[in-house]
C-alpha positions as CSV (number, residue, x, y, z in Angstrom):
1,X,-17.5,-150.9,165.1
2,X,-19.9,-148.2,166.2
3,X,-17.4,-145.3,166.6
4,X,-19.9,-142.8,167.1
5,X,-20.8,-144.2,171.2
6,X,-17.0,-143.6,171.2
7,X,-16.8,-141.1,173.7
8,X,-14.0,-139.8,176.4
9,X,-13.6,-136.0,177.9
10,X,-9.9,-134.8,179.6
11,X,-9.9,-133.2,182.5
12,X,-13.3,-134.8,183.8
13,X,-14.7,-137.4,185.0
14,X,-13.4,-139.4,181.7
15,X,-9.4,-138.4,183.0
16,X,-9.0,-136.6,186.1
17,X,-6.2,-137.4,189.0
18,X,-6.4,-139.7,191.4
19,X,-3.8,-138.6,193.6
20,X,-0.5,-136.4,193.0
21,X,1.1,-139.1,190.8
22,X,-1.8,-141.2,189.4
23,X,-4.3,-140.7,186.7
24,X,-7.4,-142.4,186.1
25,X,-8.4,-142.8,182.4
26,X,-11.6,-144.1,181.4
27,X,-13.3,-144.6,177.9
28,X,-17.4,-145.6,176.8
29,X,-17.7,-147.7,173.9
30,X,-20.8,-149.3,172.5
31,X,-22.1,-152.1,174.4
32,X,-20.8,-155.5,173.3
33,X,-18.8,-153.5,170.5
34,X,-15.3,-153.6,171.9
35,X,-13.1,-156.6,171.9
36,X,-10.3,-155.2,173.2
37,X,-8.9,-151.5,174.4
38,X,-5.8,-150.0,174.7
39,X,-4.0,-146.5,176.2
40,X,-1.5,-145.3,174.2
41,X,0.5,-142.3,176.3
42,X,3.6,-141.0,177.0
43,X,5.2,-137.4,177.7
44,X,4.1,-135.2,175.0
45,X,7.4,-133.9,174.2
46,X,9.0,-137.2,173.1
47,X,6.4,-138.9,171.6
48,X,8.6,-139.4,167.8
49,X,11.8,-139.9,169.7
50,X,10.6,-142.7,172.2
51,X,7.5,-144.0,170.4
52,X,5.4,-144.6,172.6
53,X,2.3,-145.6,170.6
54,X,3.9,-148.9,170.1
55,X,3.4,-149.6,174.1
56,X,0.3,-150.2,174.6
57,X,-1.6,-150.2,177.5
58,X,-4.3,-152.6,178.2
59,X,-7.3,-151.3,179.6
60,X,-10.2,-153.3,181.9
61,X,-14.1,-153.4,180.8
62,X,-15.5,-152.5,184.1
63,X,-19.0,-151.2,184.0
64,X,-21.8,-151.7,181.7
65,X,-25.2,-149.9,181.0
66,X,-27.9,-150.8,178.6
67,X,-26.5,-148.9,176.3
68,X,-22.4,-148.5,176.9
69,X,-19.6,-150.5,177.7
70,X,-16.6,-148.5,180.3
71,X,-13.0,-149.1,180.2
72,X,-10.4,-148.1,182.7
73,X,-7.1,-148.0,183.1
74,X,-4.8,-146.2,185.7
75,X,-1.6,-144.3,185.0
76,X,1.1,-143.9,187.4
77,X,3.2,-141.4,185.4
78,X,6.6,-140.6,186.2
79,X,6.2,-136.8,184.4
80,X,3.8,-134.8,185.4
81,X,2.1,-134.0,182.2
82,X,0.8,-136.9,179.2
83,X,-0.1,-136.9,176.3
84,X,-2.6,-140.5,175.3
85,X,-4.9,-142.0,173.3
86,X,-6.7,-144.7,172.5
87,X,-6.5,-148.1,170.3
88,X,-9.5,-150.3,169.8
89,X,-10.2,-153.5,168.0
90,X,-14.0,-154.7,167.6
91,X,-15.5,-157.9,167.3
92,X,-16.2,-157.3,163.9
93,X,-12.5,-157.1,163.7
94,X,-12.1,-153.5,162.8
95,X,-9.0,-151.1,164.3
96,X,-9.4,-147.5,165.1
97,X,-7.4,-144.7,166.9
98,X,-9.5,-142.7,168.8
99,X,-7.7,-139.2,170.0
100,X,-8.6,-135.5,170.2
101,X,-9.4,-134.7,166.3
102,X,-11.9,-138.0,166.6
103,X,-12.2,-141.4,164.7
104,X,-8.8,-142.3,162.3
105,X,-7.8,-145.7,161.2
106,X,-5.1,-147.4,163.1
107,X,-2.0,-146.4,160.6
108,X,1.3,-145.3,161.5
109,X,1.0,-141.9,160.3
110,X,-1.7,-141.1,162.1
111,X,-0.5,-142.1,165.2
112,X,2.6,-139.8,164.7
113,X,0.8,-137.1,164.6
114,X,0.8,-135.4,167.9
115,X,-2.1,-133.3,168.2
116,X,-4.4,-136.2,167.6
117,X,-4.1,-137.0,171.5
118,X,-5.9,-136.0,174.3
119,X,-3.5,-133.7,176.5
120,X,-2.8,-133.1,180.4
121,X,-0.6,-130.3,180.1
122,X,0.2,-130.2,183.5
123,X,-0.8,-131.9,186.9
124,X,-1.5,-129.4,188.7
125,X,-2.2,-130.6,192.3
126,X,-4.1,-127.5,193.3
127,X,-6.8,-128.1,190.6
128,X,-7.2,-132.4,191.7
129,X,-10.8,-133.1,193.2
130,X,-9.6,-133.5,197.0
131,X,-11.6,-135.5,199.5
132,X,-11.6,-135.2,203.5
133,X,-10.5,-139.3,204.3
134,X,-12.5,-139.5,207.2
135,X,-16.0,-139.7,205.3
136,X,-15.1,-142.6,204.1
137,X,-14.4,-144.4,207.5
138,X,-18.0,-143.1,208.6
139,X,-21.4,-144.6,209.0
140,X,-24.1,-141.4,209.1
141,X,-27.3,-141.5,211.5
142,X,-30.0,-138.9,210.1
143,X,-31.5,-137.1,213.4
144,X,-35.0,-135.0,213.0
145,X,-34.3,-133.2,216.3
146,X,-38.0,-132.9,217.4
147,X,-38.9,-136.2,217.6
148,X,-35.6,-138.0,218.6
149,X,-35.6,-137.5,222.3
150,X,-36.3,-135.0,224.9
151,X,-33.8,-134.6,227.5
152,X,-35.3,-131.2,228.9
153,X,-38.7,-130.6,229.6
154,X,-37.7,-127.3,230.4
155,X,-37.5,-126.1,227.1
156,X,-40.6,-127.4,225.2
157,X,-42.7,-125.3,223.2
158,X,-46.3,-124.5,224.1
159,X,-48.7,-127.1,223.2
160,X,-45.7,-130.3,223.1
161,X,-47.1,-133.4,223.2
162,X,-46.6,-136.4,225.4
163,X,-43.5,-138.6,223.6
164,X,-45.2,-140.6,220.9
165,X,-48.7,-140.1,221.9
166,X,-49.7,-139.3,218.5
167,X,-48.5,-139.9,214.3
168,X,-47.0,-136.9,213.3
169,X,-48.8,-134.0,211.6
170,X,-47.1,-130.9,210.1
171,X,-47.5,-128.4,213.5
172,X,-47.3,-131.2,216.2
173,X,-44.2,-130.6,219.0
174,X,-42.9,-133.2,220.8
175,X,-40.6,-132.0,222.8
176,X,-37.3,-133.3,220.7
177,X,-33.9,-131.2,221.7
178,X,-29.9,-131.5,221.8
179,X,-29.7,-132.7,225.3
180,X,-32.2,-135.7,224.2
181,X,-29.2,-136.5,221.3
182,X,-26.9,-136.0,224.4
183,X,-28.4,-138.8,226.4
184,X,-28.4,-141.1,223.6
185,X,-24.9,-140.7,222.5
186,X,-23.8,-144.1,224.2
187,X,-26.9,-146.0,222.3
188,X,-25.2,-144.7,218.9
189,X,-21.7,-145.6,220.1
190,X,-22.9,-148.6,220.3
191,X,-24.5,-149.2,217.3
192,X,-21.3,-148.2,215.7
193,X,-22.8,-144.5,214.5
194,X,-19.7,-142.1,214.2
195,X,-21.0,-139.5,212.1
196,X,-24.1,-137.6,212.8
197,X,-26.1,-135.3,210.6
198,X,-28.7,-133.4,211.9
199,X,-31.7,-132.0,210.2
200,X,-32.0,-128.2,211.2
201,X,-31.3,-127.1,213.8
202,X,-31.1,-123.0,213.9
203,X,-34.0,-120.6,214.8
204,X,-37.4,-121.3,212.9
205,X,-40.9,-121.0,213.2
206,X,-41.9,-124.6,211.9
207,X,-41.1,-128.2,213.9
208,X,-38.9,-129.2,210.9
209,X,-37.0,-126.1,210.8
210,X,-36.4,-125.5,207.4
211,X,-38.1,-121.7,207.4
212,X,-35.1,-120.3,209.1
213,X,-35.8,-117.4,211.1
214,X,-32.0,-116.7,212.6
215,X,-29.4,-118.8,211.0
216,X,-26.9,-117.7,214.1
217,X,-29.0,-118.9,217.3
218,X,-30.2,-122.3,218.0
219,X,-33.7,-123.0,218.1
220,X,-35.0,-122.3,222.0
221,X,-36.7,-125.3,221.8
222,X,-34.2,-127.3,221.4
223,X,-31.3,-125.9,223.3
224,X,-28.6,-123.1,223.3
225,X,-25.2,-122.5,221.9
226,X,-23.8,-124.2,225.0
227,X,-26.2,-127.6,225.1
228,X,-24.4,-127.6,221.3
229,X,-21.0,-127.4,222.3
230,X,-21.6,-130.1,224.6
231,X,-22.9,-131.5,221.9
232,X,-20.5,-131.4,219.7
233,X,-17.5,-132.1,222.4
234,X,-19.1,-135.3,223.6
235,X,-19.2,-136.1,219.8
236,X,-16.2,-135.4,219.2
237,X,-14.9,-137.2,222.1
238,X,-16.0,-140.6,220.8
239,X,-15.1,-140.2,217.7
240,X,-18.3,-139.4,216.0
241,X,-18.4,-136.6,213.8
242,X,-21.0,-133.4,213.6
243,X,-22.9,-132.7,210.2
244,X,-25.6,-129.4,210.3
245,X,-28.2,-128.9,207.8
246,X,-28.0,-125.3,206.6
247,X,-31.1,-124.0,204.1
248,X,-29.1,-121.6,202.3
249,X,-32.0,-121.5,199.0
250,X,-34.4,-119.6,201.0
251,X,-35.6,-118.3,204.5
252,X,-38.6,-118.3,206.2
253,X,-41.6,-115.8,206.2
254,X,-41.3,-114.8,210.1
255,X,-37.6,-113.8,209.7
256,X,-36.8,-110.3,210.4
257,X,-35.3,-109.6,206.8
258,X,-38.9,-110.8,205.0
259,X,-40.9,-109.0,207.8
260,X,-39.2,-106.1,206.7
261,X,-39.8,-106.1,203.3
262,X,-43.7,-107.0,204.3
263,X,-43.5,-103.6,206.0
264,X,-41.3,-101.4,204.0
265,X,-41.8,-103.2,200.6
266,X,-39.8,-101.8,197.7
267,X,-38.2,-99.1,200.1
268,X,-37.1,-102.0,202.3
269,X,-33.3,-102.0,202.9
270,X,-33.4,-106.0,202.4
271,X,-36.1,-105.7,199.4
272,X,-32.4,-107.1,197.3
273,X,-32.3,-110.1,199.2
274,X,-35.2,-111.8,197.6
275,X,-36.5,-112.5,194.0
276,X,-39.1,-110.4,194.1
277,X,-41.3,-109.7,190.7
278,X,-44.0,-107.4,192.0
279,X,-45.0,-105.1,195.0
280,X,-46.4,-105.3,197.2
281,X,-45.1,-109.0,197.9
282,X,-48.8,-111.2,198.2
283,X,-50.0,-114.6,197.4
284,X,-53.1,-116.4,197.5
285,X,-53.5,-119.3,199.8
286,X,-54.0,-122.7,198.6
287,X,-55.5,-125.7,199.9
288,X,-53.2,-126.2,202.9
289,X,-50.7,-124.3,204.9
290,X,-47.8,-124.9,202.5
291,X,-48.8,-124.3,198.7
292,X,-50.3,-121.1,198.0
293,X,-50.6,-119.6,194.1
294,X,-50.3,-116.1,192.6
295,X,-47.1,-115.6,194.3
296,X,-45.5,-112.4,193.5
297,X,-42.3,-113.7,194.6
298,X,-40.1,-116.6,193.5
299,X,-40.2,-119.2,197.0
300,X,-39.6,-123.2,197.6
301,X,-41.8,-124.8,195.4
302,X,-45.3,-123.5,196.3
303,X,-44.4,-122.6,200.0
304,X,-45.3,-119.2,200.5
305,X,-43.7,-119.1,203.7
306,X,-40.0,-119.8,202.4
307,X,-38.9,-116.9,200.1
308,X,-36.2,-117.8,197.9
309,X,-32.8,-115.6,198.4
310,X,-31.0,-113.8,196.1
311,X,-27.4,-115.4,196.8
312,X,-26.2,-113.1,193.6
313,X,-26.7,-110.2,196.2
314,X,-23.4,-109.6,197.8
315,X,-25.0,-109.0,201.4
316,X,-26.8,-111.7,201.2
317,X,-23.4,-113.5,200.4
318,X,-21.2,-112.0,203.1
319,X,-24.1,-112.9,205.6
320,X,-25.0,-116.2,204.7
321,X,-20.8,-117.0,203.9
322,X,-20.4,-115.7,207.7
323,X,-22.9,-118.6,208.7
324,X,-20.8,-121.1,207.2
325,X,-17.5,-119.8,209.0
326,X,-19.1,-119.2,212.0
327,X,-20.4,-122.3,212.8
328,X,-17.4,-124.2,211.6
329,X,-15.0,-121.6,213.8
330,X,-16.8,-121.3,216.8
331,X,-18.6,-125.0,217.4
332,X,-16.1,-127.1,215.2
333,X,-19.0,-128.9,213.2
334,X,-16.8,-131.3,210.7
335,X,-19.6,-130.9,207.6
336,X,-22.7,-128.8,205.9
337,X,-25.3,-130.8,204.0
338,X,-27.1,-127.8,202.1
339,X,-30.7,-128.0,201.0
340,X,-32.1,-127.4,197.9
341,X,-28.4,-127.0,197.1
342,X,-29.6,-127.5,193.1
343,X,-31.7,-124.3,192.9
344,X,-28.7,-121.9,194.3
345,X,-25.9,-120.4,192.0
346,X,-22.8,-122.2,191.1
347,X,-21.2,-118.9,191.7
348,X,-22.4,-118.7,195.7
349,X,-21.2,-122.3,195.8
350,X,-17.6,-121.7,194.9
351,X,-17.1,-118.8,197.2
352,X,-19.2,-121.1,199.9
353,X,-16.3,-123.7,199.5
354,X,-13.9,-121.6,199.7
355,X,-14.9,-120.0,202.6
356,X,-15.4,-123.6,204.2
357,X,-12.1,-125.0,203.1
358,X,-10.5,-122.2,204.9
359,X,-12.2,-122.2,208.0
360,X,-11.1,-126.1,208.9
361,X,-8.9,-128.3,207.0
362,X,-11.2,-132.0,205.7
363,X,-14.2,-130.2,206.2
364,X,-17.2,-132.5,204.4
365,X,-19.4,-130.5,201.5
366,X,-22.6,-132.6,200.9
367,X,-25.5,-131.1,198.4
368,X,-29.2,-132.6,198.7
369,X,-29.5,-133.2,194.7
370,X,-31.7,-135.4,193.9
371,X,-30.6,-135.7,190.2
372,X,-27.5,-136.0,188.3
373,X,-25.2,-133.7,189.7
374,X,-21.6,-133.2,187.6
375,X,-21.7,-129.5,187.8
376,X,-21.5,-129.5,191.2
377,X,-19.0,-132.3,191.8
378,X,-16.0,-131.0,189.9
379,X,-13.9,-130.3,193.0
380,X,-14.8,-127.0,193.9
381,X,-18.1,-127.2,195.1
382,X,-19.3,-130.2,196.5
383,X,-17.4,-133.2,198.0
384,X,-20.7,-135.6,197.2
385,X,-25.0,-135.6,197.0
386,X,-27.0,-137.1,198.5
387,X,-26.8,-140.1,196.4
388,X,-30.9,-140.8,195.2
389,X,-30.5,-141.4,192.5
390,X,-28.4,-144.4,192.9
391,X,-30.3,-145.6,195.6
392,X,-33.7,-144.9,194.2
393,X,-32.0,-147.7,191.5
394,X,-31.5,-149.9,194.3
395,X,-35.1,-149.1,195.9
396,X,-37.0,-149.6,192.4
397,X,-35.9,-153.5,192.2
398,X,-35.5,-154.4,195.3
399,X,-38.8,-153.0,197.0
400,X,-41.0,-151.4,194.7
401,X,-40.3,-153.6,191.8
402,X,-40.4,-150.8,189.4
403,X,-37.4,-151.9,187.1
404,X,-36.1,-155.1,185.9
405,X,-33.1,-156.5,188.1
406,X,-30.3,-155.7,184.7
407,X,-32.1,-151.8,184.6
408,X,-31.2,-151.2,188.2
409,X,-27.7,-152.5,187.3
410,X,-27.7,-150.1,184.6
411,X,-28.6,-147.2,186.8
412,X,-26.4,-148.1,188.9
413,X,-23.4,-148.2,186.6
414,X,-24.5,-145.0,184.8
415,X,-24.2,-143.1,188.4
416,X,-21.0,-144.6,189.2
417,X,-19.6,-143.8,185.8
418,X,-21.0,-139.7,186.0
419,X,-18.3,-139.1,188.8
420,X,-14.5,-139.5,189.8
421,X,-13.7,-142.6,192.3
422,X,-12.8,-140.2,194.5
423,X,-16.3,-138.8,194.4
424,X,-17.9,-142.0,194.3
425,X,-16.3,-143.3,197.7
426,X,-18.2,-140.5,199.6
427,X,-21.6,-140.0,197.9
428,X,-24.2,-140.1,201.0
429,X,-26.5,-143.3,200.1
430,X,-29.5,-143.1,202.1
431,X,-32.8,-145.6,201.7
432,X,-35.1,-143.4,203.6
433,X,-35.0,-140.0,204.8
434,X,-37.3,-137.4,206.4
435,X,-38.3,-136.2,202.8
436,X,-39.3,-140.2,202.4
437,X,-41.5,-142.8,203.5
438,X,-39.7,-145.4,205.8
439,X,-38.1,-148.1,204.5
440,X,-39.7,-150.6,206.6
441,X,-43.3,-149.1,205.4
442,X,-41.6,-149.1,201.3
443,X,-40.9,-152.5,201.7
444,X,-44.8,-153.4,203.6
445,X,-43.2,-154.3,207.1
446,X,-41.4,-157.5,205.5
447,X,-38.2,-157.2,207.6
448,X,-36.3,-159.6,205.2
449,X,-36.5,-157.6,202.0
450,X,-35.1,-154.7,204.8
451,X,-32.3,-156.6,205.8
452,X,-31.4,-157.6,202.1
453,X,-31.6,-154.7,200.6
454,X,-29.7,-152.8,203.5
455,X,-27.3,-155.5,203.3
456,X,-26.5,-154.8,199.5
457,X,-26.5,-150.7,199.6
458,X,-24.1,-151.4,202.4
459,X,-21.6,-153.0,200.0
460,X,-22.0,-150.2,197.3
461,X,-19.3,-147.7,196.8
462,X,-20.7,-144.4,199.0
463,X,-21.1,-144.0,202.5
464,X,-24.6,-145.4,204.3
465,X,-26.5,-143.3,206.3
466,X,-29.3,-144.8,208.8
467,X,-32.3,-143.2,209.1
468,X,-33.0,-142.6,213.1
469,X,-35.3,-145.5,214.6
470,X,-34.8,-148.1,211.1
471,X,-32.5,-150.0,213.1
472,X,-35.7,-150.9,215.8
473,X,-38.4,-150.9,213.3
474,X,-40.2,-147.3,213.5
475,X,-42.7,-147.2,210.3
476,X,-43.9,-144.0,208.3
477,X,-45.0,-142.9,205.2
478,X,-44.6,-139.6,203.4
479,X,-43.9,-136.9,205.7
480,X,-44.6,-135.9,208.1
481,X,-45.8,-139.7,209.3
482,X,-42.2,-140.6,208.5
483,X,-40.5,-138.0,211.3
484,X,-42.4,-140.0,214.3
485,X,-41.0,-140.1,217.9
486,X,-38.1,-142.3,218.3
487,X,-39.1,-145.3,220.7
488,X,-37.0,-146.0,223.2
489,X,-38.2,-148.1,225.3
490,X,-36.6,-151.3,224.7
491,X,-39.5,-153.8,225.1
492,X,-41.3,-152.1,222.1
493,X,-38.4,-152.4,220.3
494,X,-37.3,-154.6,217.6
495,X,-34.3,-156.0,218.7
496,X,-33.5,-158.7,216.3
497,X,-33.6,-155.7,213.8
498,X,-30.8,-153.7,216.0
499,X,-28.4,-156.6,216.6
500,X,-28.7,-157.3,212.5
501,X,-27.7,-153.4,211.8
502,X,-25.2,-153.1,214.2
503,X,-24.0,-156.1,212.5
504,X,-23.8,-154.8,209.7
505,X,-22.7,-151.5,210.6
506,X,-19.3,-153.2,211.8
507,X,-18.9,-154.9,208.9
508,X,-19.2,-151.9,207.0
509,X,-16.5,-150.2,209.6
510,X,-14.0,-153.0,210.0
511,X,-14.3,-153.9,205.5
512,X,-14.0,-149.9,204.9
513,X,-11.0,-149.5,202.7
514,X,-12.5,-151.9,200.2
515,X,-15.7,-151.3,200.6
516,X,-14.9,-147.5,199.7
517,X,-12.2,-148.1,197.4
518,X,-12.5,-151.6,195.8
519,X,-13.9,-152.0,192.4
520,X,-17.3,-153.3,192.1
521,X,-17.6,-156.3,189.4
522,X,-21.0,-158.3,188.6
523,X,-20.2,-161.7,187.9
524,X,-23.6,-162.7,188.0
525,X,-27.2,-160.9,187.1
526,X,-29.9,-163.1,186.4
527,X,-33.4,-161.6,185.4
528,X,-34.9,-165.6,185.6
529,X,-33.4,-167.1,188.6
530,X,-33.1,-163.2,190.4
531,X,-29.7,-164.2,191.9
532,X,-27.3,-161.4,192.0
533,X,-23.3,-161.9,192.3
534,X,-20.9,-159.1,192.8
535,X,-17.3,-158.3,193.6
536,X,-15.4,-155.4,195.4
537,X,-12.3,-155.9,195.0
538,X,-8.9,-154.2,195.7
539,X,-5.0,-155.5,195.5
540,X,-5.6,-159.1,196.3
541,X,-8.4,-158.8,198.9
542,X,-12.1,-159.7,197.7
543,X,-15.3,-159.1,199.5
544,X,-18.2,-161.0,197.3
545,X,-22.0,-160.8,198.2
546,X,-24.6,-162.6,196.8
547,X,-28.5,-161.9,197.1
548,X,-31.4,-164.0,195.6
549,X,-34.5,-161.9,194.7
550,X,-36.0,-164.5,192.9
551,X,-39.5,-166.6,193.5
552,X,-36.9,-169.6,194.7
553,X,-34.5,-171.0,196.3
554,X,-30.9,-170.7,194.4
555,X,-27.9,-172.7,194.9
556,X,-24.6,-170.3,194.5
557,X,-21.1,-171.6,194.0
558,X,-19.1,-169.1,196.0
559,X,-15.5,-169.1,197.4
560,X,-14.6,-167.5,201.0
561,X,-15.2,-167.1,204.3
562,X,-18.8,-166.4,205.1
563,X,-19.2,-162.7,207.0
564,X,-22.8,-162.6,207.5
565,X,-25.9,-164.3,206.2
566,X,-29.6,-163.9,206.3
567,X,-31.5,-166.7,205.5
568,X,-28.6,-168.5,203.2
569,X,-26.8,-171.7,204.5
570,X,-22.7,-172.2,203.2
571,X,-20.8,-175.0,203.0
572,X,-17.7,-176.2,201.3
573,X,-17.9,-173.0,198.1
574,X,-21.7,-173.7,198.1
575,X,-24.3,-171.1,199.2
576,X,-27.7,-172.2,199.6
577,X,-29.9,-168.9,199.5
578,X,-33.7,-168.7,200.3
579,X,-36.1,-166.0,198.7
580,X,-34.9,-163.2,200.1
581,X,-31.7,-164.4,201.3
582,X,-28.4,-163.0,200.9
583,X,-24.6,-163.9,201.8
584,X,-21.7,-161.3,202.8
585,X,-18.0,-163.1,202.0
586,X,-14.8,-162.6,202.1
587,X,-11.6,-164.6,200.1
């Protein structure tokens, strides 16, 4: 046995609680290594006079990378501390213990000895990664507010163009405001959209709105604090929740803290607010509007015109902290997605929960990481990411046929396995975004690799999120091409497209608890045939899907009621799929 990819962590993502009176234990081994695993646990205070190393507790194999094997097992204790460890057997027929001081062989005495276990001294409820329920009962719809819709005229900048009369480029207006979102509500309602996240929407000098200039007043452009509210009450009113993007890692270059340090430099009262390494603060342009080099001041990547705040500054934490509250207090948003939350200090993060946490109970915490993201997901920063890197997995077999079809298991797996269930059942999956090209462009305008691989990221533990105008076919690349106008006019729409999303969408709604909360099993990954077979499964429901990415046809034998199907004929447990065909069923 290979006892050094033995590896488990307590009080992590390895053995954390579920809820008040459950624990979830989980153990790697190497791949293929492991015949069979066992928890042994009890109270540590009785372990010699109740023996409980000689119960055993069997544990599942659930996930598997390239490298590792994971094992699970959950604990409904009836004390309210434990004490465990583990028993394994190998195919080569070898026995270990495996507890706190490492590798022993599987002997009485060492299982006596009772600081050989891994410990939970105590469950403390206070310290359990908590989750607002409702996220996982929602479907998210991404809104760029400038090109969505224009419901008021009246408010356009100078210079806005007619509605869709051009592609996108970086200083184009359109006209896109809050009472165009307003007007649309019903056409979301319908779709089955009830949660809402919208890309900036505070004062800013830029159409995308992530150079903030006033964090407490809405853009003019797109409204005021009252077109919000109405906003936000019509929202709430059918049962759609409000999401705001805040930009907390930097501001822009036209608000009236940076002008001041332009004009006062190191003398300037908010000269602590930035990272600044030299005065005065200069830069030399680069080949476009938004890089620039010799920057004597740490900003967004190479964005001049976003300097990057000092959130170790206390003013700058009791101003940008009062943003959080304020908009939660006075407009009852129900949840922050923060940018470049990554680059910001675990330290701001904390109090930034905190502050959140206090200002509305089940209040939703989502970070734009685009990269592993522990640190921030151990229950008192975050409540998920936005999830790229499992769906980049998804993306680089399905569409861009950068990895083999077991790899993007593998990545797939190896996310899963980095957080708590809890966490996993609300990380924010999204194909496309405003900081992406379109899916429907990704996958070169073939609608059925779309609707396939839609179709399986909607079965995957995390919430989905729809990028505005997928459902009718709007195409873009890299932005800003991918941020066009919304087309609403229903002739130049694709509506075979919108009836299969909203399909989907209710599936998604009306399957949630499992979806969100079942486990996921592969029963069948072939690399030569390209057919795919998974389960979710939870108590004695099962919802199975299968999906054939080969070159041919496949023949499945499956078991249940058929859900939804795109280009896959079922009869009597057989599922016939075409390329590109997939099956949604339920036993």
């Amino acid at each position: 046995m290979n006892t050094s990819a033995l590896y488990h962590r307590p009080e992590s993502e390895f053995a954390y609680l579920y809820n008040p009176e459950t624990m979830h234990v989980r153990l790697r081994t190497a791949r293929g290594d492991a015949r069979e695993v066992a928890l042994l646990y009890g109270d540590p205070y009785s372990l010699e006079k109740e023996e409980w190393h000689r119960r055993p507790l069997r544990m599942t194999k659930t996930l598997s990378t390239d490298l590792y094997d994971y094992w699970f097992v959950e604990v409904a204790a009836p004390f309210k501390r434990l004490s465990y460890a583990f028993m394994l057997e190998g195919h080569d027929g070898i026995s270990v213990f495996y507890g706190d001081h490492g590798v022993y062989p599987s002997e009485e005495e060492f299982l006596l000895m009772p600081n050989n276990y891994f410990r939970m001294p105590f469950f403390h409820d206070v310290d359990r990664f908590k989750v607002p329920e409702w996220v996982k009962q929602t479907v998210w719809y991404q809104i760029f507010p400038e090109t969505f819709a224009n419901g008021d005229p009246d408010n356009d900048p100078e210079g806005t163009l007619p509605w869709g009369s051009k592609d996108p480029d970086r200083k184009d207006f359109f006209g896109g405001d809050l009472q165009g979102i307003i007007d649309h509500l019903d056409y979301l309602e319908d779709l089955g959209i009830n949660g809402i996240y919208l890309c900036p929407i505070f004062e800013a000098f830029s159409n995308h709105k992530y150079d903030t200039i006033d964090y407490l007043k809405i853009d003019p452009s797109f409204g005021n604090a009252e077109t919000f509210k109405r906003l936000v009450a019509e929202c709430h009113r059918r049962g759609m929740k409000i999401m705001l993007d805040a930009v907390f890692n930097h501001m822009g270059d036209t608000s009236p803290q940076w002008k001041d340090v332009l004009k006062h430099g190191k003398d300037s009262k908010y000269a602590g607010w930035f990272h600044i390494n030299e005065f005065p603060v200069s830069y030399q342009e680069g080949e476009n509007f938004e890089e620039a080099y010799d920057i004597t001041y740490d900003v967004f990547a190479f964005t001049p015109h976003m300097p990057k705040l000092n959130t170790a500054n206390p003013e700058v934490q009791e101003h940008l902290l009062n943003i959080a509250r304020y908009w939660i207090e006075e407009f009852d948003i129900d949840a922050w997605r923060l940018d470049v939350a990554n680059e910001v200090d675990h330290a701001f993060w904390k109090k930034f929960r905190q502050v959140c946490d206090e200002a509305k109970k089940d209040f939703y915490i989502l970070g734009e990481i685009w990269h592993s993201s522990q640190s921030w997901l151990q229950g008192d920063e975050f409540h998920a990411v936005m999830n790229y890197a499992f769906t980049d997995a998804i993306m680089g077999y399905f569409v861009k046929n950068e990895l083999s079809l077991s790899k993007m298991v593998s990545e797939m797996n190896n996310q899963l396995m980095l957080y708590r269930n809890q966490t996993n059942q609300m990380q924010f999956n999204i194909l496309d975004s405003h900081d992406t090209p379109r899916l429907l462009t990704e996958a070169k305008e073939d609608k059925d690799i779309m609707k396939q691989v839609m179709a399986f990221t909607y079965m995957q533990p995390g919430v989905p999120c729809l990028y505005y105008g997928d459902e009718i076919g709007l195409t873009g690349g890299m932005d800003p091409d991918c941020r066009k106008c919304m087309v609403w006019e229903e002739e130049k729409q694709d509506r075979d497209l919108h009836r299969f999303v909203k399909k989907l969408v209710g599936i998604r709604k009306e399957h949630q608890k499992i979806l969100s909360e079942g486990t996921l099993y592969w029963r069948q990954v072939s690399e030569e045939s390209g057919v795919i077979v998974f389960e979710r499964m939870l108590g004695g429901e099962v919802l199975r899907g299968a999906f054939n990415t080969g070159e041919h046809s496949a023949r499945v034998e499956l078991i249940g009621n058929a859900l939804f199907a795109n280009l896959a004929a079922v009869s009597d447990g057989t599922v016939d799929l075409e390329r590109k065909g997939f099956v949604l069923m339920k036993e």
